[in-house]
N, C-alpha and C positions, 0 to 999 in steps of 0.2 A: 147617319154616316156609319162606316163599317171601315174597318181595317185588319188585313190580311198579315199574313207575316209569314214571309212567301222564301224568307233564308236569314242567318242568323239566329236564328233559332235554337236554343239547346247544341249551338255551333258558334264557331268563329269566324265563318267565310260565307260568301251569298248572299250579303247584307240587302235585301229586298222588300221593301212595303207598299201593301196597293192600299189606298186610300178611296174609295168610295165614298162620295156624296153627290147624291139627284143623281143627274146623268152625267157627270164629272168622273174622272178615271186620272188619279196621278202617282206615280211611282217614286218613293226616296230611297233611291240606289237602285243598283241594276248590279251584281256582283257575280265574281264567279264563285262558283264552291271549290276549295280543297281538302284535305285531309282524307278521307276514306274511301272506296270505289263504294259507296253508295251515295255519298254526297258527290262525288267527281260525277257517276252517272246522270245528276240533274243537268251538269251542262250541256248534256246532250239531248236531252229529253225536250217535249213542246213546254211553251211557257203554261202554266195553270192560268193565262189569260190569253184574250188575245190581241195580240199587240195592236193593234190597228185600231184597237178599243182605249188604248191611254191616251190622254191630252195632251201629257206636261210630264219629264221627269226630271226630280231635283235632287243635284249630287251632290254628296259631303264633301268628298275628298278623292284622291285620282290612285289609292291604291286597287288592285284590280279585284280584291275581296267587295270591293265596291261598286264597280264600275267597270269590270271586265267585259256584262253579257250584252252593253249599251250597243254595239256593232251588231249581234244576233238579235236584239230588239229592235235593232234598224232593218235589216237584212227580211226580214219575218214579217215586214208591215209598219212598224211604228212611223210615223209621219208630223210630230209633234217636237217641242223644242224641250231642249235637254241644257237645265240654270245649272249655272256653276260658278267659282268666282274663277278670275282673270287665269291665277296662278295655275288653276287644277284643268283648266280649259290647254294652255301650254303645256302641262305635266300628260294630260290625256292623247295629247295629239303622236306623242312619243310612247308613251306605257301601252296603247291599244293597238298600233301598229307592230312594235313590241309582241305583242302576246298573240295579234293575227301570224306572226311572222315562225313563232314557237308553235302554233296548232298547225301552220301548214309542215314545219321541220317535221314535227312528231309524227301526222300522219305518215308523210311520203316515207319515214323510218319503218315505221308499222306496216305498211303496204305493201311494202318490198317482200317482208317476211310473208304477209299476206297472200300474196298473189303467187310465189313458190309453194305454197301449200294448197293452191286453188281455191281461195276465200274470197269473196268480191273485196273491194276496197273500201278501205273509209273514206269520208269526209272529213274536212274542217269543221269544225264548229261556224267559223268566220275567219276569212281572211285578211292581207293587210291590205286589199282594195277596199273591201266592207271596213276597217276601220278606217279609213279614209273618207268614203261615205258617210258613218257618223259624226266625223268631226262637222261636217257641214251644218247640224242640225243643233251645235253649242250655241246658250247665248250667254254672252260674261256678265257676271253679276261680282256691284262690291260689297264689303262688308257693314254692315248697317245701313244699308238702305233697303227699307220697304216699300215691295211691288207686289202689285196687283198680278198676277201669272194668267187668270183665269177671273171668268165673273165668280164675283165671292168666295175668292181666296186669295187670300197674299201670303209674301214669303219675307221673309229677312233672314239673312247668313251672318253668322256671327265669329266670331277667330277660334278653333276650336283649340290649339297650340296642339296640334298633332304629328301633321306637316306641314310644309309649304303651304299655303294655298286651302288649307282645310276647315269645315265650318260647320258649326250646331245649325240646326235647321231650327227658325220657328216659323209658325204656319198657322195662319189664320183661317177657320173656313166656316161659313155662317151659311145655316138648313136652317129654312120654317122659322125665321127670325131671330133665332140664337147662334150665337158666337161661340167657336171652339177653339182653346189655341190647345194645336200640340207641339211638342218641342222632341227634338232628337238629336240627341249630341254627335251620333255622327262618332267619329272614334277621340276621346278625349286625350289630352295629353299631362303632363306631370307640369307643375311648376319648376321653375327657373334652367326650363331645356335649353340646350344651347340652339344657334339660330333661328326659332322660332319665340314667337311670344307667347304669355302664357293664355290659358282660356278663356274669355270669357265669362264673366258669372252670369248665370238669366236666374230670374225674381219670381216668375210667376209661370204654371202650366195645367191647363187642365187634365193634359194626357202628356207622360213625360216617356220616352224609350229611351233609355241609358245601358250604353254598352258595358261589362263587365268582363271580358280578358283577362285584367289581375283583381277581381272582383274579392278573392280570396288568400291573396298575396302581396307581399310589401316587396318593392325593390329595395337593391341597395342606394344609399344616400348617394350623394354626386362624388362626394371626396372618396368615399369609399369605392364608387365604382373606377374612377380614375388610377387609384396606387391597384387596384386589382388588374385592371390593364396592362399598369407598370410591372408590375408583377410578370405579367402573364409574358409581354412582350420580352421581360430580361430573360428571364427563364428556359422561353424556346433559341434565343440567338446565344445564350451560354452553351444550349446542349448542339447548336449547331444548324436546326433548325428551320422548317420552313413556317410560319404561323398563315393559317387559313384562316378566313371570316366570312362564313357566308352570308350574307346581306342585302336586304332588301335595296333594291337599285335607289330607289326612293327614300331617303328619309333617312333611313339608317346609314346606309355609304358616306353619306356626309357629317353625319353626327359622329362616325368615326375618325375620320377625317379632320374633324376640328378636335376632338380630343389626344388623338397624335401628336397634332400641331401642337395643342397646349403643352404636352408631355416633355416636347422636343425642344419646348422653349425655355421650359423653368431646367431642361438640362437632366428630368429625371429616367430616361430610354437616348440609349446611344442613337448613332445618325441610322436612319434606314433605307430600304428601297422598297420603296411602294408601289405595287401595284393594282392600278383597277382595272380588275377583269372582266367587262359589262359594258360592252357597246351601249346599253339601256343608260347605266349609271354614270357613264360620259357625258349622253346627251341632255340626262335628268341633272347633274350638276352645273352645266352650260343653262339649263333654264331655270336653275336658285339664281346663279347669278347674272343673269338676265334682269330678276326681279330684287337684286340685295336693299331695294329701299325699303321690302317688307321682311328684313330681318333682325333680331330683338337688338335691342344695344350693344351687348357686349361683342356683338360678330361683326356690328358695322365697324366697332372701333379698330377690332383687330385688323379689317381690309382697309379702312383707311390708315394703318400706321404699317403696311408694307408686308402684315406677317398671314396675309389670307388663306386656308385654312386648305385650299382646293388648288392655289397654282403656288407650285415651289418646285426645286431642282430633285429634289426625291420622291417624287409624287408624278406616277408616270401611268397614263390614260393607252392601252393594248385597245386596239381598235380590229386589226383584222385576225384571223383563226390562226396563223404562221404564228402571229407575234403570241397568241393563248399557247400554244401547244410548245414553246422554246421555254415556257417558263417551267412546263414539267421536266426540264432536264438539269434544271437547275437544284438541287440535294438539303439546299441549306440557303440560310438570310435574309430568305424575303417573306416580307407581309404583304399576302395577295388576299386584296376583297373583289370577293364574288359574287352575283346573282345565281341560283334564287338564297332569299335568306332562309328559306325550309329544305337547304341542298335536295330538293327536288326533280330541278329542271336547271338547264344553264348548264355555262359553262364550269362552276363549283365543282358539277359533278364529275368531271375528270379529273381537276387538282386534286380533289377528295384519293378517286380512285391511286395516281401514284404518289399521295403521301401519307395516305390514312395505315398503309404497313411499315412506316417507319416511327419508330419509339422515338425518332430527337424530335419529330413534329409535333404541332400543337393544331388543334382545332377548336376556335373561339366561337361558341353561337351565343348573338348579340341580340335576338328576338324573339319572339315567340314560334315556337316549334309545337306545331299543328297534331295532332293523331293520326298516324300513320304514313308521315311524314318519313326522309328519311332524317334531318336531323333531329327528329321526335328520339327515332333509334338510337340515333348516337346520345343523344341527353340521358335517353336511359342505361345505356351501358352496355349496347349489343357487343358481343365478341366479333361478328361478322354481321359483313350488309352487302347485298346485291346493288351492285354499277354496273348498269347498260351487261347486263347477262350475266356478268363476273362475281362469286364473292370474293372477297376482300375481307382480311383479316384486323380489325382494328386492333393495334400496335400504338398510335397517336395518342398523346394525351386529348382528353376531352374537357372541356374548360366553357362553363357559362356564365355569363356578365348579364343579368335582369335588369339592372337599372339603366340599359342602352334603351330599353323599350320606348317606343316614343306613346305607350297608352300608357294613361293614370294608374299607377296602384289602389291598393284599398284607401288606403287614407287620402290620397288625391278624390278619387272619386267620392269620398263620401264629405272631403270638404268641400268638392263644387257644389253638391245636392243642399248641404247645410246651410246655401248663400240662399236659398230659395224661399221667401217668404210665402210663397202659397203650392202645391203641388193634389190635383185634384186622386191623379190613381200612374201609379210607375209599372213599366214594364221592360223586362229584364230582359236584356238579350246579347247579343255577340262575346259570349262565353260557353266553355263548354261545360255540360251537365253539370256537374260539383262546382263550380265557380259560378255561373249563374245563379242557379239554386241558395248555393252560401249566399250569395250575398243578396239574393233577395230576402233573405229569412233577417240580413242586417239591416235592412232600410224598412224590416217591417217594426222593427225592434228598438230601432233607434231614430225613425224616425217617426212615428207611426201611423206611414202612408200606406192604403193599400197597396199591394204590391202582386203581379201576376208576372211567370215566367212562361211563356209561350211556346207551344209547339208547332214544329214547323209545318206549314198550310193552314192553323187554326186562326182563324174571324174570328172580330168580335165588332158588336154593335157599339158605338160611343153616342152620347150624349152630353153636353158638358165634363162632367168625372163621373157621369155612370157608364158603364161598361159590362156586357153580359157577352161569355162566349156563344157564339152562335153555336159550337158544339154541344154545350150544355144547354144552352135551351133548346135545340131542335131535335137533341139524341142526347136529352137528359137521362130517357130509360133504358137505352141501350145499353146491354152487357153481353158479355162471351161467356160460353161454357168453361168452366177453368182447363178443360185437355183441348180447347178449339188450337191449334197451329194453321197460322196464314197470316193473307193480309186479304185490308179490304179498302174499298174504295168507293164515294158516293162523289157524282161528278155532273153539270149543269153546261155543257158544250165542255168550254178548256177548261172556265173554274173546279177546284175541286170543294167541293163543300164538306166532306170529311172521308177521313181516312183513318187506320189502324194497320199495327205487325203484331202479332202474337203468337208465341211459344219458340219453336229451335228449325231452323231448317236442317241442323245438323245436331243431334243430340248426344252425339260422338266426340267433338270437340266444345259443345255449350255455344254454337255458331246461331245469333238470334233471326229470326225471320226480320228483314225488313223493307224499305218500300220497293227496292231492286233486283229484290231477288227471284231469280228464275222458277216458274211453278212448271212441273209437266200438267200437261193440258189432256192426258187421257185421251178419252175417244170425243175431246170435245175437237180433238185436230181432224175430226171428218170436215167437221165444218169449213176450216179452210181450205180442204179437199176439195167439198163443191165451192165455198168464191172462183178458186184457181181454175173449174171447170166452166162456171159461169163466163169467167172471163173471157176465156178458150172461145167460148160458144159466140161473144159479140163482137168478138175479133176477125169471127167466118173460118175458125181451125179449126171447129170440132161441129157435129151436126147436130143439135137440140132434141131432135126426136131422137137421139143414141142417151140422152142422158135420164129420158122419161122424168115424169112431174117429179119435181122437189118435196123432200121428205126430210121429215127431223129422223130418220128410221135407217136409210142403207147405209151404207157402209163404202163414204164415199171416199175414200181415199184409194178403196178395193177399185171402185169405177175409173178411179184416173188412172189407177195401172194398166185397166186392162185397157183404156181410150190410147193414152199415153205411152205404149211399152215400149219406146223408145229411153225414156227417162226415165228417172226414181220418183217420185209424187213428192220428194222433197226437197228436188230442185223444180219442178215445177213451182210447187207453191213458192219456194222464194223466190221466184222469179214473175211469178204472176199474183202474187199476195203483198210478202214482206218487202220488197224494192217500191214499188207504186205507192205502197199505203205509208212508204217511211217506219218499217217497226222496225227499229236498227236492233232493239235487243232480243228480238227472239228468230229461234233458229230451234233444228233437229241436232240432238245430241244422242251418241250410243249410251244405256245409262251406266255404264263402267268407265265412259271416258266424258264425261258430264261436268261443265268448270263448278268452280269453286264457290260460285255466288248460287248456285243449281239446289235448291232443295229437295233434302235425301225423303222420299214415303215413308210411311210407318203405316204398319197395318195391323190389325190386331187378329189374334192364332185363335183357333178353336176354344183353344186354353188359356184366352182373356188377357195375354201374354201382347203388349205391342211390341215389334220388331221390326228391324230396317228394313226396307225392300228394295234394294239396291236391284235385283235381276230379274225377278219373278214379277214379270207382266203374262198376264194368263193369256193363252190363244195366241199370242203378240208373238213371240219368239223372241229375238233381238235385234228388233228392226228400228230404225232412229225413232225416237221421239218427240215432240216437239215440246218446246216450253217456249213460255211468254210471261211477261212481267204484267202487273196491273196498269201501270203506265203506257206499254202497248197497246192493250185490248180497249183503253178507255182512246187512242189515238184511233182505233179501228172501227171501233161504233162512231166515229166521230165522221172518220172516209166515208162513212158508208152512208152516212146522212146529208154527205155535202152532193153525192151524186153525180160525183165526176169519176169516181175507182169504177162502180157501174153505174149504167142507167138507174134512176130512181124506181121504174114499173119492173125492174128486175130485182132492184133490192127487196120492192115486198113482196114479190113473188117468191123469193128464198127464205125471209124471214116468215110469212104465213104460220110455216109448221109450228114453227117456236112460239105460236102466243102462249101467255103466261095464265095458265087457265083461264077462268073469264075474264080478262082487265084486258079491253083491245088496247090493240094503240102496245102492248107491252112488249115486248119476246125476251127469251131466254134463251141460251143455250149450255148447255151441262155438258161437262164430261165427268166420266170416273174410272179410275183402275186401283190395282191393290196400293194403297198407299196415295191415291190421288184423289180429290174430287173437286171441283170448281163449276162455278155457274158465272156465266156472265150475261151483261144484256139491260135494253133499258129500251125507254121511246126513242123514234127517229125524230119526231118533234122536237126541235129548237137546239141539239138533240138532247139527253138526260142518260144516265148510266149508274149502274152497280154491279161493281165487281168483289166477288169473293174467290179467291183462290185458298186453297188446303194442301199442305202436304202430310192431310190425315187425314181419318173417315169420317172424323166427330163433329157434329153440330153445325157440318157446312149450310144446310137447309136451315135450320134456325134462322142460324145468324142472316142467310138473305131474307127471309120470310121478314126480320124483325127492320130488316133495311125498306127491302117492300112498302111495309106498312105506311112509311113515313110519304109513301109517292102523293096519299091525298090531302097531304099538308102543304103541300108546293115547292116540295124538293128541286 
């Protein structure tokens, strides 16, 4: 059996694991990533599987770090049924039409600007038809009952106390006679949370994944987070104030909500006016209480003695854009919660933008605030943040309450770990770097289980509680020259079997190369030169005896201009390469006006001296460029082997030049300029790939050469 760890990883968001055994393929979670435009770029990207290849996915819980990309796994082929319990099933139908609904705003936003500057248009990820379509393929699951999903696997869901509806997954899957159970908590919650109940304890695991978020950190106690509230709320209505919350629609809007209520009953926060600003957390409160017979005691009692938490005469539910946008004319009084709780996206961020320059406001973040997030920025103390173009000068108090979180802290989590009579090997996940890591170094220490914290895309084989990374054992020898700058990439059709970033795309600001970032492709952009020609030719627009036999040698980008002089060769190419083949991230850039994710060359001077080479492409002049990501080029070998971008007897017709010295069946292709060099290429069979990109001179060769080697291992 083998399991992948395909997001959450050395991250908070993406929550993804592929579970291989035999020929079984199952999925727990499906999530989107936020935080960084290198992690936001995976949800654009193909899945490292492919979907049409999974059985069964089984979800924790309906936040969309979970359970966001289940509509782009539907949309993409998946055809299999997707276990959840009842609540999360309800919670989903709302959050993903929700989030279809936010990709298509943000597009048609982007596009606008887009297409004024003459840039084709984006896409959706998925829209709210496609989540519409995945809801079809839910099947409701309850709490402790074990089912069979699949021959020789079962599941059982268990109360995670997170949210609603939220549940540790255990999982039974028996290969070659033996029985494996894994267990995955899924996102745990704190004891004695208000309307949800508390966790679960489970006893026994052979492979346990335990999410870590405050792996490294204690919340405040419940009484404490309360008068801090208290606090917070007096504070901003003495100075006159508007108090902001931005808030997860899910889970948090309520939790705030009932703590209000408590506040307002013992008499300790004057009367207010409450606003929810979240068509989402409207609908997402309408289905708690849909379901309040699975809510802990103390909140049933509160709705059955009159004083319910969510309907009262000051607590007032803005449904259409009129009613959002009258509340920013209001100066002072109101406590408005908002989606999103990482004031990212939503309507937050325009409350934000007219109250964040007034000193009598306040701004309360109640949750975890992601890296590079914007309420990441405001936790930390920015003076100014960018709103929809604008900065905006932060004036607001800024104000964080920890113990709203609805995950465990340190001490919750490691008292759920401590109910566990047996645990064969833990693995640490949905935290970032330093809280992951801590706290796996604490369960190695105090508990003294082994313990791995995983990199994202890295396999590992399981056996009972033996476990070996497939990276270490299949590229145990593998190492870089210490000056290599790139990334690299070893790839099995969509799987990725390993990967690497190493050194600085920008060594001007300490900017680190990672899996998204833009390589110029040198003179390896002939290559897509002749595709675009190729294509030209079996479309009947260009004449085949005009383009003479295929050569790894001319200079075919020189040939499209002079077939083509109508166009630039790179609009061609995207128009007859990048649109067909789906590479959304690569394009020609001048390299003075090269984005931000674009890695700067270095090349080394006469005088042993490396330097930037921001201008100096020899022979070139300043003519566009093109760059591509590894994630591309691995999407492009992949076209090119399915045999629909061209005919098959034309693909190896082009690829011939390229074999990789004697090893048929191989190809290559290189490029290199000052500051550049990358090779990519692999079999067309089944198909197989290695890419190395550089934006430097050093040890490119090696490191494929040492990738190579591994081909007659069964890469």
């Amino acid at each position: 059996m083998r399991m992948q760890f395909l997001g959450a990883a050395e991250t908070t968001s993406g929550a993804c694991y592929l579970i291989r055994a035999g020929d079984r393929q199952v999925l727990v979670d499906c999530g989107l990533f936020h935080g960084s435009e290198e992690l936001k770029q995976r949800n654009y990207g193909d899945f490292p599987f492919e979907p049409s290849s999974i059985d069964a996915v089984i979800l924790t819980h309906a936040h969309i770090d979970h359970s966001g990309l289940l509509p782009k796994l539907v949309k993409h082929g998946f055809k299999g049924p997707i276990y959840a319990t009842a609540v999360t099933c309800d919670l989903c139908s709302i959050m993903l039409a929700d989030s279809g609904h936010i990709q298509e705003s943000e597009v048609e936003r982007k596009n606008r600007k887009r297409i004024r500057r003459g840039q084709d248009p984006l896409t959706p990820i998925y829209t709210v038809d496609d989540a519409d379509k995945a809801m079809k393929q839910f099947k409701r699951m309850v709490y402790d009952e074990e089912v069979e999903i699949l021959p020789s696997i079962r599941v059982r869901f268990r109360d995670a106390g997170h949210i609603l509806g939220a549940a540790i997954v255990e999982l039974w899957v028996m290969e070659k006679g033996e029985t494996t159970k894994l267990v995955f908590s899924g996102d745990l919650g704190n004891l004695d949370q208000p309307i949800v109940r508390d966790p679960t304890f489970i006893t026994e695991a052979d492979i346990l994944v335990i999410e870590s978020t405050y792996g490294t950190r204690t919340h405040e106690n419940r009484e404490d987070r309360t008068e801090h509230l208290a606090h917070v709320v007096n504070a901003t209505m003495k100075r006159g104030g508007n108090l902001l919350i931005p808030a997860f629609a899910l889970g948090r809007t309520q939790d705030v909500l009932y703590s209000l209520r408590v506040l307002q009953d013992k008499g300790a926060i004057p009367p207010l006016n409450i606003y929810i600003d979240s068509p989402l957390a409207t609908k997402a409160t309408a289905v708690f209480q849909e379901h309040a017979r699975v809510f802990d005691y103390e909140t049933r009692t509160m709705i059955k003695e009159g004083r319910s938490p969510f309907e009262a005469p000051h607590v007032h539910y803005t449904e259409s854009v009129e009613e959002s946008m009258r509340l920013n004319s209001v100066a002072g009084g109101l406590v408005i919660i908002s989606a999103s709780g990482m004031a990212d996206a939503g309507r937050i961020k325009h409350h934000l933008k007219h109250n964040l320059w007034r000193r009598q406001a306040t701004v309360l973040l109640v949750g975890y605030q992601a890296q590079g997030t914007l309420g990441r920025r405001l936790q930390d103390g920015a003076d100014e943040v960018r709103i929809h173009g604008e900065m905006v000068k932060v004036a607001a108090t800024i104000e964080t309450i920890s113990g709203f979180s609805a995950h465990a802290d340190q001490g919750a989590l490691l008292n759920w770990l401590r109910r566990f009579r047996y645990i064969g090997r833990v693995f640490v996940t949905h935290g970032e770097k330093e809280s992951c890591h801590g706290f796996a170094e604490l369960i190695r220490s105090e508990l003294k289980v082994p313990t791995v914290v995983p990199k994202l895309d890295e396999s590992f084989d399981l056996q009972g509680a033996e476990t070996l990374s497939t990276w270490d054992s299949e590229y145990q020898d593998f190492h870089v020259a210490e000056d290599f700058s790139g990334v690299l990439q070893v790839a099995k059709g969509a799987e990725t079997r390993f990967r690497g970033a190493y050194g600085l795309s920008q060594r001007r600001y300490k900017v680190e190369n990672h899996f998204f970032t833009l390589f110029n492709m040198g003179s390896a952009r002939h290559f897509f030169a002749q595709l675009a020609l190729a294509r030209l030719v079996e479309q009947g627009k260009l004449d085949q005896s005009k383009l003479g036999a295929p050569s790894a040698k001319p200079l075919w980008e020189e040939k499209l201009r002079e077939l083509v002089p109508s166009e630039t060769p790179w609009d061609v190419v995207a128009r007859e390469v990048f649109e067909p083949a789906a590479l959304r991230q690569s394009s020609y850039y001048y390299l003075d006006h090269a984005p931000a994710a674009a890695a700067t060359g270095y090349t080394t001077t006469r005088q042993g001296q490396t330097v930037e080479n921001v201008y100096a492409i020899l022979e070139e002049g300043l003519k566009p460029q093109l760059f591509s990501t590894a994630h591309d080029l691995k999407r492009l070998w992949n076209v090119l082997a399915q045999g629909e971008f061209l005919k098959p007897e034309k693909v190896m017709e082009l690829v011939a030049p390229y074999q990789e010295g004697s090893m048929a069946g191989f190809y290559t292709i290189e490029g290199k300029a000052p500051g550049v060099h990358v090779i990519f290429g692999g079999r067309l069979e089944e198909p197989r790939s290695i890419i190395v990109l550089s934006n430097g001179e050093v040890a490119v060769r090696a490191v494929f050469d040492q990738l190579l080697s591994y081909e007659g291992k069964g890469w």
